[in-house]
C-alpha positions as CSV (number, residue, x, y, z in Angstrom):
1,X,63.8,55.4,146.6
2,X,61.7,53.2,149.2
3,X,61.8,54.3,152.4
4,X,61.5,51.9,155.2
5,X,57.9,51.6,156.3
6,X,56.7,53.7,159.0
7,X,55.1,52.9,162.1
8,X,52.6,55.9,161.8
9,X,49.4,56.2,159.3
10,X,50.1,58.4,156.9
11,X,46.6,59.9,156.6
12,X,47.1,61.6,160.3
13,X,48.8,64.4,161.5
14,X,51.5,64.2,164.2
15,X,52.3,67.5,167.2
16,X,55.2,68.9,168.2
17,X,54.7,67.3,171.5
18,X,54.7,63.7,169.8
19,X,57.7,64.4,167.5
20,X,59.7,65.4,170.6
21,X,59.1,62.2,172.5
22,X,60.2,60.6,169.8
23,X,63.5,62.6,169.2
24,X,63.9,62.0,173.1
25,X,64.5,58.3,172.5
26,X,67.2,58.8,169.8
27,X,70.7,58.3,170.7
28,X,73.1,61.3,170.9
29,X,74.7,60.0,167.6
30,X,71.1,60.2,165.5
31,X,70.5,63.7,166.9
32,X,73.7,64.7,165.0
33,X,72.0,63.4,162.2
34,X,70.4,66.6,159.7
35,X,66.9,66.9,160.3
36,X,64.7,65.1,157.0
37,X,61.4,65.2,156.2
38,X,60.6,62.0,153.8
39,X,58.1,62.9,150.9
40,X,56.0,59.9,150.2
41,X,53.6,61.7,147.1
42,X,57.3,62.3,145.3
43,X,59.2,59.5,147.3
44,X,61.9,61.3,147.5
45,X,63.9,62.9,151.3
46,X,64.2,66.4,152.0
47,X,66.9,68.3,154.4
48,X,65.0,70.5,156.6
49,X,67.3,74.0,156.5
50,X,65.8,76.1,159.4
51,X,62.8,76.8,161.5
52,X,60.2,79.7,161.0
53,X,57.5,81.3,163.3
54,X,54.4,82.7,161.8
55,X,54.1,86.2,162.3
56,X,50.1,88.0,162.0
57,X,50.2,88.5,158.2
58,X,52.3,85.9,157.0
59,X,49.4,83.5,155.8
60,X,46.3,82.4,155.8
61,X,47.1,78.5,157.2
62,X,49.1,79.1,160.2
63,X,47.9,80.7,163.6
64,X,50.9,83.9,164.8
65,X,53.1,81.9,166.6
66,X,53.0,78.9,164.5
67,X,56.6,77.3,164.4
68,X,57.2,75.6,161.2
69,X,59.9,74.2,159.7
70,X,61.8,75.2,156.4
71,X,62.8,72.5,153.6
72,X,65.7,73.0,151.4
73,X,64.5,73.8,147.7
């Protein structure tokens, strides 16, 4: 699958602050759309299937409070 190209450099890291000013200038039809992270190492889409926080003990990468979200195996 090739994606179309994205504005962003893949070699940086976005925040939840940028990714919701960008959902903010979708129209009410793409925000029905299911949530999909694209994979670019296996160039392939994955459905996102729910959201997490992180809780004290649940890893060593994410702070407590973290929210994360949950792809579809």
């Amino acid at each position: 699958m090739t994606c179309p190209t994205s504005t962003s450099n893949i070699n940086t890291v976005m925040t939840y602050k940028q990714l919701l000013e960008q959902l903010q200038q979708l129209s009410p039809e793409r925000l029905e759309d299911t949530v999909t992270v694209h994979d670019p190492y296996q160039d392939e889409m994955i459905a996102v299937v729910h959201t997490g926080t992180a809780e004290e003990d649940d890893c060593d990468v994410l702070d407590p409070g973290h929210f994360y979200l949950v792809l579809k195996a």
